[in-house]
FIPA-760710 format. One record per atom (N, C-alpha, C, CB): residue in three letters; atom name; x, y negated, z. Coordinates in nm, 2 decimals, always signed. Glycine has a CB too. Layout:
<site code="ALA" site="CA" xx="X" yy="Y" zz="Z"/>
...
//
This chain:
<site code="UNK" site="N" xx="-0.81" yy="-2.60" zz="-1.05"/>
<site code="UNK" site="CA" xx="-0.71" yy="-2.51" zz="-0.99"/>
<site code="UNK" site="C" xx="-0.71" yy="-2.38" zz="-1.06"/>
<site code="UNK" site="CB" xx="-0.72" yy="-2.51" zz="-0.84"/>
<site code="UNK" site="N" xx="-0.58" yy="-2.32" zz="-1.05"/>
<site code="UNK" site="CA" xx="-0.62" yy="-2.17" zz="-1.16"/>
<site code="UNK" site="C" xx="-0.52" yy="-2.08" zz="-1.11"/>
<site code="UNK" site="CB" xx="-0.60" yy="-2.17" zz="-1.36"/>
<site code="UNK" site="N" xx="-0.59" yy="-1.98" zz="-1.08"/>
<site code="UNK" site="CA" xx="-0.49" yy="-1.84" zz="-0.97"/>
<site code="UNK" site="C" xx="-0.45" yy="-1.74" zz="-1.06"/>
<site code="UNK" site="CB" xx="-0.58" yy="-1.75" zz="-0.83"/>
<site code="UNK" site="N" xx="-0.39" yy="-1.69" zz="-1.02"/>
<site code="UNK" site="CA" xx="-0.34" yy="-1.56" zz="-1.11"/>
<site code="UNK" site="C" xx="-0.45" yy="-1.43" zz="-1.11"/>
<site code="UNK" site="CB" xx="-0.18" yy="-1.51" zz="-1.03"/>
<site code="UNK" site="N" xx="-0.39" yy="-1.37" zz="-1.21"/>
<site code="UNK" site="CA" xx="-0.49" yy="-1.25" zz="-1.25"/>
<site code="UNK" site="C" xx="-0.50" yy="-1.15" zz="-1.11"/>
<site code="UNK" site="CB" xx="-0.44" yy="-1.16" zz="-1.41"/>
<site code="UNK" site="N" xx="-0.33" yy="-1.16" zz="-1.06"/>
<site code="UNK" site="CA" xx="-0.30" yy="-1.09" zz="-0.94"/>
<site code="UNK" site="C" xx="-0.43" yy="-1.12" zz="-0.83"/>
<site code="UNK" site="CB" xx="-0.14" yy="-1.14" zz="-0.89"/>
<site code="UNK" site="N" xx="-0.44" yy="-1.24" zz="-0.81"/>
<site code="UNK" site="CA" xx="-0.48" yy="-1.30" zz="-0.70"/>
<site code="UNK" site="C" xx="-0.61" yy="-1.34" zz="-0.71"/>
<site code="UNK" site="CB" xx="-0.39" yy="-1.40" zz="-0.67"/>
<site code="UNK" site="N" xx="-0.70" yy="-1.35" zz="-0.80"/>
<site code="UNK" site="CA" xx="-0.85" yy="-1.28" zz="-0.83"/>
<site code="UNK" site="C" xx="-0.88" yy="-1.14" zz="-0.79"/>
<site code="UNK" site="CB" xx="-0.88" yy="-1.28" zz="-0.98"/>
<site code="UNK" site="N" xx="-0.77" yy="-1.07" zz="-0.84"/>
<site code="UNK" site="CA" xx="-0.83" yy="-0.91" zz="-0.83"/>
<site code="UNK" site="C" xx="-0.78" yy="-0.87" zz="-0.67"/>
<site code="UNK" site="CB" xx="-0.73" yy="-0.78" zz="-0.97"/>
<site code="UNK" site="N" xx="-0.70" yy="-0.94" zz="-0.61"/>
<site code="UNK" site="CA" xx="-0.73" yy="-0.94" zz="-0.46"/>
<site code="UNK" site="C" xx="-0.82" yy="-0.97" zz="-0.39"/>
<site code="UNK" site="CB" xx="-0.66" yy="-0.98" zz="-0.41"/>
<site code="UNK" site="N" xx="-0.90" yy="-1.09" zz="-0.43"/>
<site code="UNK" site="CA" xx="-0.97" yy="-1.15" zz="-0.38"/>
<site code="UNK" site="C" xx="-1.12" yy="-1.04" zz="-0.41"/>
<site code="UNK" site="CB" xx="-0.95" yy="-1.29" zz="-0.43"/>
<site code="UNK" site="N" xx="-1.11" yy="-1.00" zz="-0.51"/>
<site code="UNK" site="CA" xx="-1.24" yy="-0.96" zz="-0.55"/>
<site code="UNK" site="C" xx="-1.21" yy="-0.78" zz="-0.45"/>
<site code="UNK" site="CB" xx="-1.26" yy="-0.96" zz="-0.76"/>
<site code="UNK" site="N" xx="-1.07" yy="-0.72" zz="-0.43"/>
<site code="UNK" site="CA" xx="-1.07" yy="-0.60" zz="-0.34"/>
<site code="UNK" site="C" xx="-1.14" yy="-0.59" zz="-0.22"/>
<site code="UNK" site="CB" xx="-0.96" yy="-0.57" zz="-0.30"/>
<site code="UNK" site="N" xx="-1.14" yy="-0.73" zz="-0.16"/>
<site code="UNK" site="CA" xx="-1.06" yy="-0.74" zz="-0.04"/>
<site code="UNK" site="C" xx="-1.26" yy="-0.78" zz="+0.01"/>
<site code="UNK" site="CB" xx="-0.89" yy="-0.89" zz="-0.02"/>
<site code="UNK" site="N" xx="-1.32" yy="-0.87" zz="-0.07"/>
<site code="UNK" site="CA" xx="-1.46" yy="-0.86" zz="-0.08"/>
<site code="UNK" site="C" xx="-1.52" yy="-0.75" zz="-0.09"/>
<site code="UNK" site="CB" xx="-1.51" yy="-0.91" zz="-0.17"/>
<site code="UNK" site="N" xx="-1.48" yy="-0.65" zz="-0.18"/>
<site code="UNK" site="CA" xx="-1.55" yy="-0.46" zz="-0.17"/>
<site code="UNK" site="C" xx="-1.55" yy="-0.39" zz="-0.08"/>
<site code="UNK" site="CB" xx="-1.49" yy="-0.35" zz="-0.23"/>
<site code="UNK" site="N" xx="-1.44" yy="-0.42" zz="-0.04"/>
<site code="UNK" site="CA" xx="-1.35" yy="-0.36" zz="+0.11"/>
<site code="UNK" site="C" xx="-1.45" yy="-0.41" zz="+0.23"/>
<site code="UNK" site="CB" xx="-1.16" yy="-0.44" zz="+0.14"/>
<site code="UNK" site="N" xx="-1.50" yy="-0.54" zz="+0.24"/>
<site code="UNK" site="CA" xx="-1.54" yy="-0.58" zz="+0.32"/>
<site code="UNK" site="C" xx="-1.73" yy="-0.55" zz="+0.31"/>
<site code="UNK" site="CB" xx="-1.47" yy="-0.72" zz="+0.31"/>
<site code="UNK" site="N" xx="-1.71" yy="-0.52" zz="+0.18"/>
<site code="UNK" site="CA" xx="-1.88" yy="-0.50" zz="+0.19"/>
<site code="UNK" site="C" xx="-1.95" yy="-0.34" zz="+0.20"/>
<site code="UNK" site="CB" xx="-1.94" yy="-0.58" zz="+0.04"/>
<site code="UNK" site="N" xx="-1.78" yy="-0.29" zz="+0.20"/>
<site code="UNK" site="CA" xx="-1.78" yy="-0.11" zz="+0.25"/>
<site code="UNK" site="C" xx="-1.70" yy="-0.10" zz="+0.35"/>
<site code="UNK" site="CB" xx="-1.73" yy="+0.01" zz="+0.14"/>
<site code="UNK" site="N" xx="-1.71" yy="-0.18" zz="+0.45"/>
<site code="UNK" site="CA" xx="-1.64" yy="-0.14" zz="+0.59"/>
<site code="UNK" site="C" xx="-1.66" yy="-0.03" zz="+0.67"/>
<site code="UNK" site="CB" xx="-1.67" yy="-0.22" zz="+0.67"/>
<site code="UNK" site="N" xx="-1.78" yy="+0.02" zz="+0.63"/>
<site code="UNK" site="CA" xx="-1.85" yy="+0.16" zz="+0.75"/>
<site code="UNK" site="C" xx="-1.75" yy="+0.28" zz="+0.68"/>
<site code="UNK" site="CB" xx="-2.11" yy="+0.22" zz="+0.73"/>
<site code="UNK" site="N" xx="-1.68" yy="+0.25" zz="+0.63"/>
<site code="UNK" site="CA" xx="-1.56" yy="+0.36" zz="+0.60"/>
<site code="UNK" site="C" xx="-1.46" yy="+0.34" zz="+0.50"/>
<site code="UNK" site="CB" xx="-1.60" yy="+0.49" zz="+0.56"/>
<site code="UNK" site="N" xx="-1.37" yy="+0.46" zz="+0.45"/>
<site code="UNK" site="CA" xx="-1.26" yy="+0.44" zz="+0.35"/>
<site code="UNK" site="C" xx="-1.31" yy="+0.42" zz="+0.23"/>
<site code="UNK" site="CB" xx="-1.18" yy="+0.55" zz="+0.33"/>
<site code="UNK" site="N" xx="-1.29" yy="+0.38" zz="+0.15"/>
<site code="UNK" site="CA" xx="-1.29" yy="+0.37" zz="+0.03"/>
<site code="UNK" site="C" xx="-1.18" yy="+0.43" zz="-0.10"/>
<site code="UNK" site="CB" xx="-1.30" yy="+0.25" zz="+0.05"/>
<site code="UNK" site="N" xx="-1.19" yy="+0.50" zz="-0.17"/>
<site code="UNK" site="CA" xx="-1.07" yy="+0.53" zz="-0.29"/>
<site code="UNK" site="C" xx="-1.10" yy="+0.44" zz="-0.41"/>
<site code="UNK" site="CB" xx="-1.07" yy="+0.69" zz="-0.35"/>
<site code="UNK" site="N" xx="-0.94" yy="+0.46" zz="-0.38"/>
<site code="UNK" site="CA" xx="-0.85" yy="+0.39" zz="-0.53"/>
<site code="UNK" site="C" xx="-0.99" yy="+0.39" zz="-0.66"/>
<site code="UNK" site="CB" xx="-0.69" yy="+0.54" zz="-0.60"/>
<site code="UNK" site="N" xx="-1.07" yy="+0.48" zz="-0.69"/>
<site code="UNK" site="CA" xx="-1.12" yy="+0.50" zz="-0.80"/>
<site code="UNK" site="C" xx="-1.23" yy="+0.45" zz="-0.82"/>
<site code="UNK" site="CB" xx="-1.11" yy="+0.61" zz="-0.83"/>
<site code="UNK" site="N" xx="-1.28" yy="+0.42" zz="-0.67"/>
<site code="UNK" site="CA" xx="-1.44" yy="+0.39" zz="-0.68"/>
<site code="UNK" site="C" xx="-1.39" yy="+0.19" zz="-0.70"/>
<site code="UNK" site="CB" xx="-1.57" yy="+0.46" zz="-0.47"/>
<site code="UNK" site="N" xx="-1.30" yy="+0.18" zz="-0.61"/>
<site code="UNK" site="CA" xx="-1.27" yy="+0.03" zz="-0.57"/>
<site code="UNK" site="C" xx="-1.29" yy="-0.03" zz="-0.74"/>
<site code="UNK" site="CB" xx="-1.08" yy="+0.00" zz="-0.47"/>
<site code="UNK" site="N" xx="-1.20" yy="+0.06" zz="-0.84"/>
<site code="UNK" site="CA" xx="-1.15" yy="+0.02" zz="-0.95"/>
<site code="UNK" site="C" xx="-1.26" yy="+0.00" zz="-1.05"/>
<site code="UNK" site="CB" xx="-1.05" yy="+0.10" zz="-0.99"/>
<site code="UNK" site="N" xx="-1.35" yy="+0.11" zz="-1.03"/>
<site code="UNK" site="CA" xx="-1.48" yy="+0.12" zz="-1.12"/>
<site code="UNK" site="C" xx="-1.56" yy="-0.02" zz="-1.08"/>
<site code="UNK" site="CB" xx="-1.59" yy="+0.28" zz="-1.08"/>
<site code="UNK" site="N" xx="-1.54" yy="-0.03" zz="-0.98"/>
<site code="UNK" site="CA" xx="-1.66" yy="-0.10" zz="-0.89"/>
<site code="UNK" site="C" xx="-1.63" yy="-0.26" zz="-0.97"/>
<site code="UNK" site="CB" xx="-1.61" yy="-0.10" zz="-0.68"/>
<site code="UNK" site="N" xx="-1.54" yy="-0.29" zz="-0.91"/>
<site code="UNK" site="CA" xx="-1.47" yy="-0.46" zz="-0.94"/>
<site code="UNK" site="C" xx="-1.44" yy="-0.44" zz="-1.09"/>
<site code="UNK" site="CB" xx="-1.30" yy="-0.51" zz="-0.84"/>
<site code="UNK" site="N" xx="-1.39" yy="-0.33" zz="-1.15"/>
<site code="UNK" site="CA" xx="-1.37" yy="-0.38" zz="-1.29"/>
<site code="UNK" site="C" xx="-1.18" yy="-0.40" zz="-1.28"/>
<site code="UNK" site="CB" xx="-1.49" yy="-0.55" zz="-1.33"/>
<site code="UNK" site="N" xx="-1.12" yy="-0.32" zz="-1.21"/>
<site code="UNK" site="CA" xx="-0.99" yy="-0.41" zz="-1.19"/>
<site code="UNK" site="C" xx="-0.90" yy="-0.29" zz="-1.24"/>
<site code="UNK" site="CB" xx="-0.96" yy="-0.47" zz="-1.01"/>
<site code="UNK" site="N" xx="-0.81" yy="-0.25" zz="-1.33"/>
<site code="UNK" site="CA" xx="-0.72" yy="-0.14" zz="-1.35"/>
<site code="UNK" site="C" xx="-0.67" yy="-0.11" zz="-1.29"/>
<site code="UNK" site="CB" xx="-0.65" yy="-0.14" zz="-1.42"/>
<site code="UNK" site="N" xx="-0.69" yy="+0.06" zz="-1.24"/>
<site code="UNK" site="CA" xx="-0.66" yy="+0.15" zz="-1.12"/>
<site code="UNK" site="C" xx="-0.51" yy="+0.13" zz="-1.11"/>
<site code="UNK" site="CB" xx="-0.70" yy="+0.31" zz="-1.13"/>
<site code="UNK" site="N" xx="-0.42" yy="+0.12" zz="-1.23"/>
<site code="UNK" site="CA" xx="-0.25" yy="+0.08" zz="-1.17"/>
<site code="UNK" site="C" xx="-0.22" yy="-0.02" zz="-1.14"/>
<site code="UNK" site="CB" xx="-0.15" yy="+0.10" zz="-1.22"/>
<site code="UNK" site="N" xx="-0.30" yy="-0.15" zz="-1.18"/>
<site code="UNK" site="CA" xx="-0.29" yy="-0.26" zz="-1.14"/>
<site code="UNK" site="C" xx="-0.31" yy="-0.26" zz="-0.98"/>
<site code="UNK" site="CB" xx="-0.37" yy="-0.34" zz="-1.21"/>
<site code="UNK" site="N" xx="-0.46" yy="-0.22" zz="-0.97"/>
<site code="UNK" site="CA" xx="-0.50" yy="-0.20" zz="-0.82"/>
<site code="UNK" site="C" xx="-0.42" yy="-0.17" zz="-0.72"/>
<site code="UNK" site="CB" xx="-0.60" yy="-0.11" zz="-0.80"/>
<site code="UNK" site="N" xx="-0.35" yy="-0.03" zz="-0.79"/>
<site code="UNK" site="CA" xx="-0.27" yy="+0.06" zz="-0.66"/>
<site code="UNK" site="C" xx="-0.13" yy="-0.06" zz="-0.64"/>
<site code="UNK" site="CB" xx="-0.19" yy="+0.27" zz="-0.73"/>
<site code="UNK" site="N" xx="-0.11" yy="-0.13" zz="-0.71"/>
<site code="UNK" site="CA" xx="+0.02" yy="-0.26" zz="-0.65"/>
<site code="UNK" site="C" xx="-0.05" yy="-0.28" zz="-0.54"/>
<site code="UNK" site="CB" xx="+0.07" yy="-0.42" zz="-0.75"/>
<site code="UNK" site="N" xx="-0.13" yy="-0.38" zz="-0.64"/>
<site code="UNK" site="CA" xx="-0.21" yy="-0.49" zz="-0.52"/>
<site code="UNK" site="C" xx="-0.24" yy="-0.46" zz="-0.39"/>
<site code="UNK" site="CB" xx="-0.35" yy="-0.52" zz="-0.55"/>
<site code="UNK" site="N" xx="-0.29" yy="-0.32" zz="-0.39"/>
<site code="UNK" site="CA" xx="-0.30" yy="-0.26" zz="-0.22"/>
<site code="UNK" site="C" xx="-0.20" yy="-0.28" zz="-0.20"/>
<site code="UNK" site="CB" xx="-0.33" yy="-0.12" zz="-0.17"/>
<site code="UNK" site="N" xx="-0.08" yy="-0.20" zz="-0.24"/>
<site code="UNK" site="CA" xx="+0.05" yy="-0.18" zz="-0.13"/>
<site code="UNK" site="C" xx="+0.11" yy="-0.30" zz="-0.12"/>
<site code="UNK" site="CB" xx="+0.16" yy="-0.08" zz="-0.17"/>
<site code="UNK" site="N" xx="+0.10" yy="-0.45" zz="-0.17"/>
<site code="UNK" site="CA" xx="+0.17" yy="-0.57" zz="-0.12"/>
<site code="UNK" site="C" xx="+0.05" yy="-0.59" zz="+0.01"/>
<site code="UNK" site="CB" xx="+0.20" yy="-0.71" zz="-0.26"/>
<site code="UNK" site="N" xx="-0.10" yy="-0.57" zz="-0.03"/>
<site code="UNK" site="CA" xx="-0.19" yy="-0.60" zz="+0.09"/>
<site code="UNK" site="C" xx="-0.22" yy="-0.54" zz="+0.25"/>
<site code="UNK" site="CB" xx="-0.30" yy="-0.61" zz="+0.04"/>
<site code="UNK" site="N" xx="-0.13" yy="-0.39" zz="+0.16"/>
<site code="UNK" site="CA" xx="-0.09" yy="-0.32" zz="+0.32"/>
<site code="UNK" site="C" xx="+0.03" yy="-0.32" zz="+0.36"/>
<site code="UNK" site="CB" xx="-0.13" yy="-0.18" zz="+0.35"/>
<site code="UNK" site="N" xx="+0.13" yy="-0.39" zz="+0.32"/>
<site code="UNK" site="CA" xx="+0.23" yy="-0.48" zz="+0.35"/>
<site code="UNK" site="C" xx="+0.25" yy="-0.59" zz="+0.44"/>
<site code="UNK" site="CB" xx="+0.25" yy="-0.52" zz="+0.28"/>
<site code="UNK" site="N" xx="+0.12" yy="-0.66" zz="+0.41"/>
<site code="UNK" site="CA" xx="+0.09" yy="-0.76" zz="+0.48"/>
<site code="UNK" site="C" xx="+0.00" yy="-0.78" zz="+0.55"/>
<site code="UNK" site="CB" xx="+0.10" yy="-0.83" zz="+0.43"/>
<site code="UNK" site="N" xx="-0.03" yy="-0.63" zz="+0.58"/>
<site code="UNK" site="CA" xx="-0.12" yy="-0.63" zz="+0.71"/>
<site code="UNK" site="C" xx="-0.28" yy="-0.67" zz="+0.70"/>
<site code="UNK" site="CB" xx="-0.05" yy="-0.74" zz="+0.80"/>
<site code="UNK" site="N" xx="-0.32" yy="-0.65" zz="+0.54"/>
<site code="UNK" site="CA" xx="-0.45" yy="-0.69" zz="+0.53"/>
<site code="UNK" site="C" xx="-0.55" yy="-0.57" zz="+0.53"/>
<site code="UNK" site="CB" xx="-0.46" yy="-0.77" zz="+0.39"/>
<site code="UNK" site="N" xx="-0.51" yy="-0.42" zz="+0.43"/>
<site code="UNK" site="CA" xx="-0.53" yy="-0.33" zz="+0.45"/>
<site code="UNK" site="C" xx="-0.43" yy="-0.22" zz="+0.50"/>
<site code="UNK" site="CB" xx="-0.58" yy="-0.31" zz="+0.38"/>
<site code="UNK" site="N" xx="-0.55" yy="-0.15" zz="+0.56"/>
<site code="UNK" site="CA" xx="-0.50" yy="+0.02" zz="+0.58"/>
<site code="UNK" site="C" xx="-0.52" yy="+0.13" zz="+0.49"/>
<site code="UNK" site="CB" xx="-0.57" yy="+0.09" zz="+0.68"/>
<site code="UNK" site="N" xx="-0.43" yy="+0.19" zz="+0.46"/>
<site code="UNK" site="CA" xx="-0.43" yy="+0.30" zz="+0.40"/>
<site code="UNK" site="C" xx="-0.44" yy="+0.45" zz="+0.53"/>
<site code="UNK" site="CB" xx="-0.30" yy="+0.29" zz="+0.29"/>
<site code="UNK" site="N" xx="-0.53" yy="+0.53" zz="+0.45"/>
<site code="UNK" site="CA" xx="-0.54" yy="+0.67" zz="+0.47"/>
<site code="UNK" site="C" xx="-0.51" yy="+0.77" zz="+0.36"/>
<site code="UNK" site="CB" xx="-0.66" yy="+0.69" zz="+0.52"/>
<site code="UNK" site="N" xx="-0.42" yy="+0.88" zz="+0.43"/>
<site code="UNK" site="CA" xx="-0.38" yy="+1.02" zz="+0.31"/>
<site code="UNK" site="C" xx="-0.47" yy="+1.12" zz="+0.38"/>
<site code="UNK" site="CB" xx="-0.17" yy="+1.10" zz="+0.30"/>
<site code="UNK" site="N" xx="-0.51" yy="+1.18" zz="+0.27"/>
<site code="UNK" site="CA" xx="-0.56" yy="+1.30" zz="+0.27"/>
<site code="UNK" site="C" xx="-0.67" yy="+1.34" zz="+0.21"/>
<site code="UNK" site="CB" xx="-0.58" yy="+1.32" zz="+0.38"/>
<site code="UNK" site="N" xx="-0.73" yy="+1.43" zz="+0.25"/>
<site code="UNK" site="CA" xx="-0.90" yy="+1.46" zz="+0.17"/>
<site code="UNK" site="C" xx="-1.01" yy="+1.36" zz="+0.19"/>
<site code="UNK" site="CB" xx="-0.98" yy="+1.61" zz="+0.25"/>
<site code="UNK" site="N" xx="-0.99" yy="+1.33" zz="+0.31"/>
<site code="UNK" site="CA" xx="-1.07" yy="+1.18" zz="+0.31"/>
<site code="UNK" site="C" xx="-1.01" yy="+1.04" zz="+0.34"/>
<site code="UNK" site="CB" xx="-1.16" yy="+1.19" zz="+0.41"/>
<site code="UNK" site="N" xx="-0.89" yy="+1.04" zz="+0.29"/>
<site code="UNK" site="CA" xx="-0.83" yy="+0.92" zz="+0.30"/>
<site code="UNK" site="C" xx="-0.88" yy="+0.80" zz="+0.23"/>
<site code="UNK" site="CB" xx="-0.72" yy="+0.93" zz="+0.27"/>
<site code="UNK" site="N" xx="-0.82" yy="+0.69" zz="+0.18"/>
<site code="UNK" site="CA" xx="-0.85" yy="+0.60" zz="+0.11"/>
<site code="UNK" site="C" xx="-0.80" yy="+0.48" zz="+0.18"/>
<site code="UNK" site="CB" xx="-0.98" yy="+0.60" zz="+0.09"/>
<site code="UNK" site="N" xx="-0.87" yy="+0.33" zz="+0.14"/>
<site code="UNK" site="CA" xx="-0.86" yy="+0.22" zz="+0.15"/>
<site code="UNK" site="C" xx="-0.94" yy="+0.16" zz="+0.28"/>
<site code="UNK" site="CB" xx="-0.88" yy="+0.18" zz="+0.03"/>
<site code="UNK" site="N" xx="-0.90" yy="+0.06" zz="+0.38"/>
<site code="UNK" site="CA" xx="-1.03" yy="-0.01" zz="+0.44"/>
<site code="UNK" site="C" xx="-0.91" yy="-0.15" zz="+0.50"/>
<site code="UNK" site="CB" xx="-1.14" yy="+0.11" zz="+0.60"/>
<site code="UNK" site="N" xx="-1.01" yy="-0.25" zz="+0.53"/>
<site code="UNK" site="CA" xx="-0.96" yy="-0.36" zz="+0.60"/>
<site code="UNK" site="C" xx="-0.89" yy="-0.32" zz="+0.72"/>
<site code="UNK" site="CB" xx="-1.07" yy="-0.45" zz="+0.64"/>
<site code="UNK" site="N" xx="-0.78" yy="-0.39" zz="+0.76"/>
<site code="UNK" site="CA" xx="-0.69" yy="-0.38" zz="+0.85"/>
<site code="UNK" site="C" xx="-0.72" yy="-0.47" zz="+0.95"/>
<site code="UNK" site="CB" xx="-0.57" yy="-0.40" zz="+0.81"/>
<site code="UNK" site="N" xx="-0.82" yy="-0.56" zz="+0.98"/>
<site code="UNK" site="CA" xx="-0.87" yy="-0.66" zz="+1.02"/>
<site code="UNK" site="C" xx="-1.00" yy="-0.68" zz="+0.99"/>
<site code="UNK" site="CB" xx="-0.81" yy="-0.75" zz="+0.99"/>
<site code="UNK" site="N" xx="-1.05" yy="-0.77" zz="+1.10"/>
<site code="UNK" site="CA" xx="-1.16" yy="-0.82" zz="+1.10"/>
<site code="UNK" site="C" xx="-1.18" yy="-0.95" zz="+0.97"/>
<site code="UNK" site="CB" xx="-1.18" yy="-0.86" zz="+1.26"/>
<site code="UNK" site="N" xx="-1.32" yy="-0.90" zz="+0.90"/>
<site code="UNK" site="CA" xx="-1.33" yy="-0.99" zz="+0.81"/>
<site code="UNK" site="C" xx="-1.28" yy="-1.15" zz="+0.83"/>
<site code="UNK" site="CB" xx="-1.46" yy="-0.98" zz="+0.80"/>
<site code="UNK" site="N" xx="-1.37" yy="-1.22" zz="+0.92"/>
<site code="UNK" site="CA" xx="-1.35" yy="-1.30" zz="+1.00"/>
<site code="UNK" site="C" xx="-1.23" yy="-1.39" zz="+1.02"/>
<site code="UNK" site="CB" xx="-1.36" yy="-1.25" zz="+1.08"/>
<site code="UNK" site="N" xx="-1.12" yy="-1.26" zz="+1.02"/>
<site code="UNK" site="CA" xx="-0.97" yy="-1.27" zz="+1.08"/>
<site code="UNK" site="C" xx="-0.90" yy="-1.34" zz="+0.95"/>
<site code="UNK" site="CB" xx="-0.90" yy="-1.11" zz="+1.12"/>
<site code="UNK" site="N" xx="-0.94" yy="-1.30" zz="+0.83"/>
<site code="UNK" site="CA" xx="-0.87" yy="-1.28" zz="+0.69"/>
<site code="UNK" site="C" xx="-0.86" yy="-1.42" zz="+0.66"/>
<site code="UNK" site="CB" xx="-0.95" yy="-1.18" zz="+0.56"/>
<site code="UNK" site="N" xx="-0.77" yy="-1.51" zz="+0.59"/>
<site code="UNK" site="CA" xx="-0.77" yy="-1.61" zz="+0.52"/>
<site code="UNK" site="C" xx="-0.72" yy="-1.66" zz="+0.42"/>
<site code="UNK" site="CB" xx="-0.76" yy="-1.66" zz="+0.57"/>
//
């Protein structure tokens, strides 16, 4: 079976996200981290806080985190 490039690099966010839950996360660390291109990335979030997978936060300490319980996600 073979997924799209889209849908690896979600899968691999959405694992980061989950393994830095005790807070936000930014665009820049997520990208360094996974290896995934920061404008690629910034889509990917916004279809996944679209759909209710993440939250976004603005500001000085804003960033990225799950919208849900690991658990919940499928």
């Amino acid at each position: 079976m073979q997924i799209t490039l889209e849908a690896d690099y979600a899968v691999r966010c959405l694992a980061y996200l989950k393994d830095h839950k005790d807070g936000v996360c930014v665009l820049g660390d997520i990208s360094k981290d996974t290896k995934i291109p920061a404008a690629f990335l910034s889509k990917i979030l916004q279809k996944m806080i679209k759909r209710g997978l993440v939250k976004s936060t603005k500001g000085k300490n804003g960033g990225f985190a799950l919208a849900k319980d690991p658990g919940n996600i499928s």
